[in-house]
C-alpha positions as CSV (number, residue, x, y, z in Angstrom):
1,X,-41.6,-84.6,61.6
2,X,-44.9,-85.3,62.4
3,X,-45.4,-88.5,59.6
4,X,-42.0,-89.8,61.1
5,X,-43.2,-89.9,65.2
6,X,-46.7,-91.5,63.7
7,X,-44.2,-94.1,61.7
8,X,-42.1,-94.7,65.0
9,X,-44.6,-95.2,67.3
10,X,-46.0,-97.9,65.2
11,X,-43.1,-99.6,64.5
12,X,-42.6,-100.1,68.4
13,X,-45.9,-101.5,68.9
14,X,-45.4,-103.8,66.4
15,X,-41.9,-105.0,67.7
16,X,-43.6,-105.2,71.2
17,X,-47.0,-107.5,69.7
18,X,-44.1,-110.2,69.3
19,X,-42.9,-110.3,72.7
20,X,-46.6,-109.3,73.9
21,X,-49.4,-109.4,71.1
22,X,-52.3,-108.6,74.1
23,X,-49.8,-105.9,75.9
24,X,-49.3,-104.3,72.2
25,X,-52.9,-104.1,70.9
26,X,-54.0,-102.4,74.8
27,X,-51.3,-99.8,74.3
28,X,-52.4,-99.0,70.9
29,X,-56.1,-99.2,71.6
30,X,-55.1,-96.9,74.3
31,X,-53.4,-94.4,72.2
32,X,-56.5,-94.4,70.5
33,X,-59.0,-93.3,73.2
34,X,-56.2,-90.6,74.5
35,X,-57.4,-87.6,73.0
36,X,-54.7,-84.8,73.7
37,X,-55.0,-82.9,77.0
38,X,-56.4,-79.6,75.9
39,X,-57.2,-76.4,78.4
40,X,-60.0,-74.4,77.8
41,X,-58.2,-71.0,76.5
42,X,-59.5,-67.8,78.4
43,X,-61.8,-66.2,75.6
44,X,-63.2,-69.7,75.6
45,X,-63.8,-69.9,79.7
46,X,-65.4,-65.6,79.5
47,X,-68.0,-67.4,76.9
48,X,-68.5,-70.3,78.8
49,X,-68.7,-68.4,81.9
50,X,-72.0,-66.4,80.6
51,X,-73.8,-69.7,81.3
52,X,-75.3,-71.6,83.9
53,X,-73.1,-74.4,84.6
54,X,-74.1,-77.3,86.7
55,X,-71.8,-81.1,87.2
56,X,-73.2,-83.8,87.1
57,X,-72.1,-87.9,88.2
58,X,-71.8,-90.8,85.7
59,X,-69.8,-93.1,87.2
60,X,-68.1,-91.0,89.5
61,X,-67.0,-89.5,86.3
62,X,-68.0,-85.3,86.6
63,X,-70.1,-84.5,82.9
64,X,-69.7,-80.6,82.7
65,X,-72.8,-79.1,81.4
66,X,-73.4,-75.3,80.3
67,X,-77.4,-73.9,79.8
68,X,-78.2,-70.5,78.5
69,X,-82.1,-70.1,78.8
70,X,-84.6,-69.5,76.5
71,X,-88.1,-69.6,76.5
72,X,-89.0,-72.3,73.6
73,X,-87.4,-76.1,73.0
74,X,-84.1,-77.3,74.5
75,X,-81.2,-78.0,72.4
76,X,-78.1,-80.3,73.5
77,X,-75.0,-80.0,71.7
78,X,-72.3,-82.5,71.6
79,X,-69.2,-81.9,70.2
80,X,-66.1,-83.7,68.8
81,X,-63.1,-84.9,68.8
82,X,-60.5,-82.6,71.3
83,X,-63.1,-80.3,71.6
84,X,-64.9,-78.6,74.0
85,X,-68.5,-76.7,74.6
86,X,-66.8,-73.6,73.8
87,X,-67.0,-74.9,69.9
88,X,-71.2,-73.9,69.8
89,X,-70.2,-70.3,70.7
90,X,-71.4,-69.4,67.1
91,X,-74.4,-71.8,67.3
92,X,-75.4,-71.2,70.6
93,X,-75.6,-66.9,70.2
94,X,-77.7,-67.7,67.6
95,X,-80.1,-70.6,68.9
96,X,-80.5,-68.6,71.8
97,X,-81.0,-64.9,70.5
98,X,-84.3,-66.7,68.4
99,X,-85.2,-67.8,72.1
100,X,-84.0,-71.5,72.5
101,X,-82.9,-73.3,75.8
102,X,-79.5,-74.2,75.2
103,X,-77.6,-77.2,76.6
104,X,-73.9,-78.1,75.9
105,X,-71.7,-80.7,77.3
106,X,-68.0,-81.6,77.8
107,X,-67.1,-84.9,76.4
108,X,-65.4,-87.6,78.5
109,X,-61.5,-86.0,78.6
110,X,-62.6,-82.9,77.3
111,X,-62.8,-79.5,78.9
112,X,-64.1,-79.9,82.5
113,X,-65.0,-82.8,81.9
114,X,-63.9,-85.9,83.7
115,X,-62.4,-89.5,82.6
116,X,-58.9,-90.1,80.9
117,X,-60.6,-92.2,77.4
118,X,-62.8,-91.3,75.0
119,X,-65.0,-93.4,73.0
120,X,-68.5,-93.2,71.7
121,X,-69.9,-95.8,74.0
122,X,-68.8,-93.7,76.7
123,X,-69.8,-90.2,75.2
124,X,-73.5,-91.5,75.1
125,X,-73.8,-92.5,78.4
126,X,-72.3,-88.8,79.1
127,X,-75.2,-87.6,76.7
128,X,-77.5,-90.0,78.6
129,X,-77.1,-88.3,81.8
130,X,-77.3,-84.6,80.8
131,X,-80.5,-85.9,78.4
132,X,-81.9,-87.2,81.4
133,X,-81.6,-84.1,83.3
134,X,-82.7,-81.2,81.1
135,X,-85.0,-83.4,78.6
136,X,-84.0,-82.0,75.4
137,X,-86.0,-81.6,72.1
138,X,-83.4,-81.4,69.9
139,X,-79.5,-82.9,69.8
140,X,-76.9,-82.0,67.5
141,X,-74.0,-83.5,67.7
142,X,-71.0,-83.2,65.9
143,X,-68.4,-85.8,64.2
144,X,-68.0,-88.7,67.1
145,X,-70.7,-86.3,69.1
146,X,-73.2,-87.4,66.5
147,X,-72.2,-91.0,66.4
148,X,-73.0,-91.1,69.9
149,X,-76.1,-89.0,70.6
150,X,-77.5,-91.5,67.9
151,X,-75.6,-94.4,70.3
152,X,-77.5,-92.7,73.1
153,X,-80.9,-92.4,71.1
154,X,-81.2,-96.0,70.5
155,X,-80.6,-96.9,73.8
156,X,-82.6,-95.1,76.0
157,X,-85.6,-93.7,73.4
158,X,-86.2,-90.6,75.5
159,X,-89.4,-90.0,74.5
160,X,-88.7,-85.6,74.6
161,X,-86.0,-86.3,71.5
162,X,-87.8,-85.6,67.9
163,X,-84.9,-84.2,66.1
164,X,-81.4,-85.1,65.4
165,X,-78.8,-83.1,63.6
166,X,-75.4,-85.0,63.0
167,X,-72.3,-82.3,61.5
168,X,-69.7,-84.3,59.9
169,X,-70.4,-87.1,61.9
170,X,-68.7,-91.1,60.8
171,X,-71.1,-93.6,59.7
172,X,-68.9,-97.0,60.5
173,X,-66.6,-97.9,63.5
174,X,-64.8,-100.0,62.0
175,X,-63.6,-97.4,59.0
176,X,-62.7,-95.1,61.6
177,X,-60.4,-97.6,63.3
178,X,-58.8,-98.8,59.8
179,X,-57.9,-95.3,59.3
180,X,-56.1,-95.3,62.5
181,X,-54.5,-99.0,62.3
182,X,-53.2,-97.9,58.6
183,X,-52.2,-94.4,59.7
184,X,-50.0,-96.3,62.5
185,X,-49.2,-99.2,59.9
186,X,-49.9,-101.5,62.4
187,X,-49.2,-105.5,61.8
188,X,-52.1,-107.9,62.1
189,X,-51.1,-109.0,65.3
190,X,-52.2,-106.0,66.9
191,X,-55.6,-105.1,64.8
192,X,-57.0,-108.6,65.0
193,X,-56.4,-108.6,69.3
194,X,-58.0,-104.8,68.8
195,X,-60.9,-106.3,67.7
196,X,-61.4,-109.4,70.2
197,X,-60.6,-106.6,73.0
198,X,-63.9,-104.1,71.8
199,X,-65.6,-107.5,72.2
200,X,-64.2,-108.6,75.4
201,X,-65.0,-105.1,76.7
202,X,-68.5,-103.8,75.0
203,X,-70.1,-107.4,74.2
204,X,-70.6,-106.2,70.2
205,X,-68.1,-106.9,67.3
206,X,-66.5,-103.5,65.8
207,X,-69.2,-103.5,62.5
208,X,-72.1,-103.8,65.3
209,X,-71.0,-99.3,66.2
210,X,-72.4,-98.4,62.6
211,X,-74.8,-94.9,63.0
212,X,-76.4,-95.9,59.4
213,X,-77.6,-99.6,61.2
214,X,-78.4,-97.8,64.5
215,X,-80.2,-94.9,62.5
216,X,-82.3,-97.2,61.1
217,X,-84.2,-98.0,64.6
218,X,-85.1,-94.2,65.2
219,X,-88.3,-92.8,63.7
220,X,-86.9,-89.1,65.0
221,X,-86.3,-86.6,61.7
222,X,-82.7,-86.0,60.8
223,X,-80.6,-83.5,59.5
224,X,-77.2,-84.8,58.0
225,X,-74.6,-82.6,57.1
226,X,-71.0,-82.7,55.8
227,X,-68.9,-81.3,53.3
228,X,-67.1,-82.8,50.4
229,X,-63.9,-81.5,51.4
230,X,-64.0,-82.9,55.1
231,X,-60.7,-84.6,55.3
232,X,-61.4,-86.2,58.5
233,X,-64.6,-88.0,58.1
234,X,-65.1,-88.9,54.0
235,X,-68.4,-87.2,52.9
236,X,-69.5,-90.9,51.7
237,X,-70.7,-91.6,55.6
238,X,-72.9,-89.3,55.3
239,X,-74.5,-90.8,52.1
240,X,-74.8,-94.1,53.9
241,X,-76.2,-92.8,57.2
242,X,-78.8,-90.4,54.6
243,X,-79.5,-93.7,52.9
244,X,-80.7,-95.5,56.1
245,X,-82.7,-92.6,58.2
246,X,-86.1,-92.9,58.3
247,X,-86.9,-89.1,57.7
248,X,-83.7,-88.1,56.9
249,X,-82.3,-85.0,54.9
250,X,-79.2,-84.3,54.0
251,X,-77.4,-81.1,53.1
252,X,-73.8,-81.5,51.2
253,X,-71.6,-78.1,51.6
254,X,-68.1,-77.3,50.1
255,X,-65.4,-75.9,51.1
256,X,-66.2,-75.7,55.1
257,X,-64.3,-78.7,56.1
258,X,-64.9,-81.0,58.8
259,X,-65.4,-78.5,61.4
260,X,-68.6,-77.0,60.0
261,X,-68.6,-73.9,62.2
262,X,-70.4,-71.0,60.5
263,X,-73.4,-68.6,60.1
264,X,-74.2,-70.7,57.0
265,X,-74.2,-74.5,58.4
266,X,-75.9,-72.4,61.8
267,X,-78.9,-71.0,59.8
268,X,-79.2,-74.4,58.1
269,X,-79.5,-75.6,61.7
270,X,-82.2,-73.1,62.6
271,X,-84.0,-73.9,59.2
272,X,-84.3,-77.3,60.3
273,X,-85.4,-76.9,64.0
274,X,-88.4,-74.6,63.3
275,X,-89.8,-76.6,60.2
276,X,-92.7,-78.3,61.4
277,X,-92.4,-77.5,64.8
């Protein structure tokens, strides 16, 4: 059922790039940045609610942010895709039981977070904001969440930033995007206009969103990980964006998927952050 809705909707777009190629490529550029409204369930809010939470602005835009103190560095954790900083309850229990300051944030239409689209440009100036504010030490990020705390990283060079960790997190834009436009099946009409919009609207060509280009700029150590079995995100991304860090490491798991949400990818985690602190 679901193949045959995903097969539908793209034939309509298609049928509606010849009576409007621009009208057609918005609406599935659109669909793209939706992510699906999703509530914060109520074992997620009694976690969430065992923090300190404060709002902040970007934009007029509210960026939700939850802290749970600790007497050493700060960590900020981004997550993915329809997601929310509930995801880090595993992460965070730990990080903070060994005495870290924790920071997590909701993504741009995620959780109580504000906005109706989602993209990475977007996410790191959310991640710029709460960076600003609580100066972290550390940022882990996971799938789109590391794509654009590395987005963020290169942009603003807070100087408080010496380690990134990126979980399952896509290497090229433009892969991402080709995965979509073939999922849909949509015609050439629509994916060449896609591409003159991202241009029209964030002054850089689709290949220029690459994490393994932008990764190159930072001198911070790096901790890649992903699994060969993520069916989301192929585990080659990581190989490219291992290939171009400076001091980059990268840790291949099986059989954990793209969510890579356990005590084993946590204590990898912790490994990392306290090695040459």
């Amino acid at each position: 059922m679901k193949s045959l809705i995903i097969k539908i909707i793209g034939n309509y777009y298609n049928i509606l790039s010849y009576f409007s190629q621009d009208y057609a490529a918005n609406k599935a550029l659109k669909l793209f940045t939706t992510p699906r409204k999703g509530y914060i369930k109520e074992k997620q809010a009694d976690f969430l609610g065992t923090a300190f939470k404060e709002e902040l602005t970007y934009n007029q835009f509210p960026v939700m942010t939850y802290r749970w103190l600790g007497k050493k560095e700060t960590i900020l954790l981004a997550h993915g895709w329809e997601s929310n900083a509930s995801r880090w309850k595993k992460l965070i229990k730990q990080l903070n039981k060994s005495g870290f300051n924790v920071v997590a944030l909701d993504a741009p239409a995620h959780g109580r977070s504000g906005s109706k689209d989602f993209n990475a440009i977007l996410y790191s100036e959310f991640i710029a904001v709460v960076a600003k504010r609580f100066k972290p030490n550390i940022i882990i990020g996971h799938s789109v969440g590391g794509m654009s705390a590395v987005f963020f990283q290169q942009k603003y060079q807070l100087e408080s930033v010496h380690k990134l960790v990126l979980l399952g997190a896509p290497s090229e834009f433009t892969d991402v995007m080709e995965r979509y436009t073939n999922m849909l099946g949509y015609n050439q009409r629509i994916t060449k206009r896609i591409d003159s919009i991202i241009i029209e609207r964030f002054g850089k060509t689709s290949q220029e969103f690459s994490t393994s280009k932008i990764i190159k700029e930072l001198n911070q150590q790096s901790l890649i990980i992903h699994d060969e079995d993520d069916a989301i995100i192929p585990y080659n991304d990581a190989v490219l964006i291992h290939k171009h860090a400076q001091k980059g490491q990268l840790i291949t798991t099986k059989g954990f998927g793209h969510s890579l949400n356990n005590e084993t990818i946590a204590s990898y985690i912790e490994e990392f952050i306290v090695s040459e602190l």
